[in-house]
C-alpha positions as CSV (number, residue, x, y, z in Angstrom):
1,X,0.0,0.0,0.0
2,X,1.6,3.2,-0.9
3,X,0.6,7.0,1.1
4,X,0.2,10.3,0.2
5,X,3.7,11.0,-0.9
6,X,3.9,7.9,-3.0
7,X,0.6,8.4,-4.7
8,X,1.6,12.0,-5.3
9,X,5.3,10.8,-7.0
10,X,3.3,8.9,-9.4
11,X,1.5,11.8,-10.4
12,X,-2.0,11.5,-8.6
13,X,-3.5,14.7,-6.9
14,X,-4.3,14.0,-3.2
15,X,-6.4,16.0,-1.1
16,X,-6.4,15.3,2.5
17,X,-9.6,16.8,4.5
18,X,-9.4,16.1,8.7
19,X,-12.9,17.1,10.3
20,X,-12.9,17.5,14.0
21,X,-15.8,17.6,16.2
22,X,-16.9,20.0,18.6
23,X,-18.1,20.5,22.3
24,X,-20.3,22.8,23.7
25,X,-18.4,24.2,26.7
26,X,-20.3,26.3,29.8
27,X,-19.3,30.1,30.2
28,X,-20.7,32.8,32.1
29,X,-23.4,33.7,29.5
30,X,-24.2,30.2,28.4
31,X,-22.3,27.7,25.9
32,X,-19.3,28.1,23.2
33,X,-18.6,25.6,21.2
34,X,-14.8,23.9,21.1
35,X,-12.6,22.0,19.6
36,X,-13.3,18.2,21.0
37,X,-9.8,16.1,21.0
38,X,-12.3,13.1,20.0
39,X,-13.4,11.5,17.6
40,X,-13.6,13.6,14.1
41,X,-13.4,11.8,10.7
42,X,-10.7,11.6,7.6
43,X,-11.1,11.9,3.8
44,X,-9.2,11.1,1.4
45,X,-9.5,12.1,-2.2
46,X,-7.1,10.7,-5.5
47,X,-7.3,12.8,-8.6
48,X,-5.6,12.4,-11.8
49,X,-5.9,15.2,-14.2
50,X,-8.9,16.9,-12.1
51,X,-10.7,13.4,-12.5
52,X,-11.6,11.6,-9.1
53,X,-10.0,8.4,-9.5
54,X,-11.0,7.3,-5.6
55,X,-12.1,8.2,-1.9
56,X,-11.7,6.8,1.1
57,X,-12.6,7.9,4.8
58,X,-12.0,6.9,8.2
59,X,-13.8,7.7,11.3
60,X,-11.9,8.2,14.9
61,X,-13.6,6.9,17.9
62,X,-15.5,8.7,20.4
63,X,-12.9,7.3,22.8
64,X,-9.9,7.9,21.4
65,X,-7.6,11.2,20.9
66,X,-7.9,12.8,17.4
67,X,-4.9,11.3,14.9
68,X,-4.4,12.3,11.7
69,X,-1.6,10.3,10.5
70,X,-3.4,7.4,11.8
71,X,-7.1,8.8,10.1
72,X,-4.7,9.2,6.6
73,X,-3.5,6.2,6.6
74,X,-7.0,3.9,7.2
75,X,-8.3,6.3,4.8
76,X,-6.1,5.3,1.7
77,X,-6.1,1.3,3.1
78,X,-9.8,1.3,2.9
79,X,-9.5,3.2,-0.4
80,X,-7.4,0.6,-2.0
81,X,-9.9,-2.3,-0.2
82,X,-12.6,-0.1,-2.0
83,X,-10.9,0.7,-5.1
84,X,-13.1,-2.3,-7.5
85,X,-12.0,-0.7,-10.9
86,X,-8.0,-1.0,-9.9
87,X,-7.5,2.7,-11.1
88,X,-4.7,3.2,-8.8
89,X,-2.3,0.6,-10.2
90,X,-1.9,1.8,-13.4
């Protein structure tokens, strides 16, 4: 399984987007929202020549601390599981 760098050496366009959830937090005149260090999802998206090729995303536990080297590289191994029409092994 190759990552990002690999897949960009080759010539592919990847775009990484990490989404993070928030909290509500209590302050004096009610509730703010805030950056949660859990849970959160990661997408992954392989262009070639503005074309999507494939897309792949991972979703951090509820649990667990935020990780997006982790999130990145489910992401592209699910992508690859996913990826019926072999596109990226040209």
């Amino acid at each position: 399984m190759e990552g990002v760098k690999e897949l960009r050496q080759r010539g592919f366009t990847v775009k990484v987007r990490h989404n993070r959830n928030f909290k509500l937090i209590p302050k004096l005149n009610g509730f703010a929202p805030a950056l949660s260090s859990k849970g959160g999802f990661t997408e992954v998206n392989i262009y070639k020549d503005e074309d999507l090729l494939a897309s792949g995303w991972s979703a951090c536990c509820g649990v667990d601390n935020y990780n997006r080297k982790l999130g990145v590289k489910i992401a592209i191994l699910l992508l690859y599981h996913n990826d019926n029409t072999n596109l990226l092994k040209l």
